[in-house]
N, C-alpha and C positions, 0 to 999 in steps of 0.2 A: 407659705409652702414649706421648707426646709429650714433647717437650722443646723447652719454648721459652725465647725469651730476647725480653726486653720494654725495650730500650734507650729510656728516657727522663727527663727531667732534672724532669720534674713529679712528685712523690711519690704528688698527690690521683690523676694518672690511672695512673699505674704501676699503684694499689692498684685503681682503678676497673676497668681491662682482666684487669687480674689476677682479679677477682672476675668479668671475663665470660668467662674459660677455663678456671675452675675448675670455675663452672657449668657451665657446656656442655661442658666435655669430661673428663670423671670421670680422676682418677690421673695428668694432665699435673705432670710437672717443671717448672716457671716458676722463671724466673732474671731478675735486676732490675740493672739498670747505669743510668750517669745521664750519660755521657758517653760520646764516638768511643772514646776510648786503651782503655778499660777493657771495652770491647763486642769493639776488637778483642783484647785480651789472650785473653777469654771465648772466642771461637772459636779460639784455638790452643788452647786446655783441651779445651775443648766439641767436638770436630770432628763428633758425632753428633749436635750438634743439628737438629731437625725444621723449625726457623720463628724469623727473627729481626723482630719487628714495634722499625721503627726508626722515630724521630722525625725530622725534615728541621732541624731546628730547635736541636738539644741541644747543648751544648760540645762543639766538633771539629769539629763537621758540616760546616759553611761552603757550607747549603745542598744540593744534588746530587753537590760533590765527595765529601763522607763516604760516599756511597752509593758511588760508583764505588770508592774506597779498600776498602769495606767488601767490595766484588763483588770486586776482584783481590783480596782476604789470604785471605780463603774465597770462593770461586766456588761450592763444593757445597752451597754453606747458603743453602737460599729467604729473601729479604727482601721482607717488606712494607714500603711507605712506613705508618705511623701520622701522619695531621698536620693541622693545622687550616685549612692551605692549602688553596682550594678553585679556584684557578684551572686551566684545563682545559688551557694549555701546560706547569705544573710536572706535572703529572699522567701526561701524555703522555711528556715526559719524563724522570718517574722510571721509566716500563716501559722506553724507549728505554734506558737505561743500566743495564737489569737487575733491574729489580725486578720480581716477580712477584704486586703487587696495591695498589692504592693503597686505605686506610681513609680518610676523614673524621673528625675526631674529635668532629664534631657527626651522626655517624650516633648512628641511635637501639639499642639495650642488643642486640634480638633482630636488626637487620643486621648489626652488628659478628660476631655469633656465625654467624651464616650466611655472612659473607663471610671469614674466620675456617678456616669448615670447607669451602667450596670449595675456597682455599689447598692446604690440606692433603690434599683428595683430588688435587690435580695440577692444577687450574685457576688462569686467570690474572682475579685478581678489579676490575674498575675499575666506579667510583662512576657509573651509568648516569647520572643525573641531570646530573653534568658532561659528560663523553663525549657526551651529546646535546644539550648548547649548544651557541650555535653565535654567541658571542660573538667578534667578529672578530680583536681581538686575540690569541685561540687557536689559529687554524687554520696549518697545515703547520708544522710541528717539523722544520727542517730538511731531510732526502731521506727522510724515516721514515714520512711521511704524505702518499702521495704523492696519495692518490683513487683513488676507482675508474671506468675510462672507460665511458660507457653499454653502450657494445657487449657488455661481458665481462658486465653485472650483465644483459646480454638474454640473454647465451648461459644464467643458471643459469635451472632450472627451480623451477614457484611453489615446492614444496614444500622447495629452495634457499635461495629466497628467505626463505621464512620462519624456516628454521633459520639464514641470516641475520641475520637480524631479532633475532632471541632473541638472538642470539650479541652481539651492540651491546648491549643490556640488562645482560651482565654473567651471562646466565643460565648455568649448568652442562650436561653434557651428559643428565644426568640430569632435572632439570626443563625442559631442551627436551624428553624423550621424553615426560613427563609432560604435559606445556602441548599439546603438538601429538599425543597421543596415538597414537605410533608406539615403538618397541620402542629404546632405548639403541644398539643395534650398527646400528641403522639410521641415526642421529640421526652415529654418527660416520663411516658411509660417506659421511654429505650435507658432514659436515664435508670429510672428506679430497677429495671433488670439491669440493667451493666453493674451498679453496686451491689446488687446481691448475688450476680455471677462471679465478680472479682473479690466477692467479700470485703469489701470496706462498707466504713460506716457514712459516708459522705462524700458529696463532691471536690473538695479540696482533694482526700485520701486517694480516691482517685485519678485526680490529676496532676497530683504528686507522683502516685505510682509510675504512672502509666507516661512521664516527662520523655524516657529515650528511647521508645518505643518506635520503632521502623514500620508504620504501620502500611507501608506499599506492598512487606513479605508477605503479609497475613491477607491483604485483599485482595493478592493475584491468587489466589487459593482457588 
């Protein structure tokens, strides 16, 4: 099935993540490193692997540079940030540099496993609960987070909006169809107009944007 690689330098939660991808995804390959040098050796080995859940924290890392090191040696290998960092600037800018889903490591057993398997269908997974702080010290990550102007979030239409809405949650496109009870191919035609009504290039961008968005003003419209 999968092939993953679990880069981190804690044994307890190596075995701990390790025992929540076993479960949850039946016949995954799981590969264990405790350090940058050895994680990136593993991806010239590895070039098939599925998902690298990396630690921010481990020998080499030195923080967000290991991640960017990690993105130019294999570009084609999705990396989750794993980490116990919960501030909502580190977060922001692990997607800004390439990573494709930020974990908690004080998420609870069955998130992990759903944000886990999001990943993995092609989505871009981040911790709603931070994304919607709105602690000052976090906001604008350089040119990456720019806002969104009223005008453009008046031009999307409510049912825009709400798919919106979901989409800052962290939700997939699949439990938006679900949640707002419309059909999957629908949920990604709202997607592809909302980024070209807010002009960004991608779904992160816009959910980066769009993070302190009070979107109850715009729905009682």
């Amino acid at each position: 099935m999968y092939k993953i690689l679990i880069a981190d330098d804690h044994p307890l939660f190596r075995e701990a993540i390790h025992n929540v991808i076993s479960d949850g995804f039946a016949g995954c390959e799981v590969m264990e490193t405790s350090d940058l040098d050895s994680a990136l050796a593993l991806t010239q080995e590895h070039d098939d692997l599925d998902l690298i859940l990396l630690d921010l924290n481990m020998p080499g890392m030195h923080g967000l540079n290991g991640l960017m090191t990690l993105r130019n040696e294999a570009p084609t290998i999705p990396v989750v940030i794993v980490s116990a960092e919960e501030d909502k600037q580190i977060v922001l800018q692990a997607i800004t540099y390439g990573a494709v889903g930020f974990i908690t490591k004080s998420s609870p057993r069955a998130q992990m496993t759903e944000a886990i398997e999001q990943i993995l269908n092609g989505n871009v997974y981040l911790p709603s609960e931070i994304i919607r702080s709105s602690k000052p010290s976090a906001r604008r990550v350089g040119h990456d987070e720019p806002g969104i102007p009223p005008e453009l979030l008046q031009a999307l239409t409510r049912k825009q909006l709400l798919v919106l809405e979901r989409m800052t949650k962290g939700e997939s496109n699949k439990q938006i169809a679900y949640n707002l009870d419309i059909a999957e191919t629908t949920v990604k035609a709202h997607v592809s107009a909302i980024l070209r009504k807010l002009g960004v290039h991608n779904r992160v961008q816009a959910i980066l944007s769009a993070g302190d968005i009070d979107f109850s003003a715009y729905l009682r419209r």
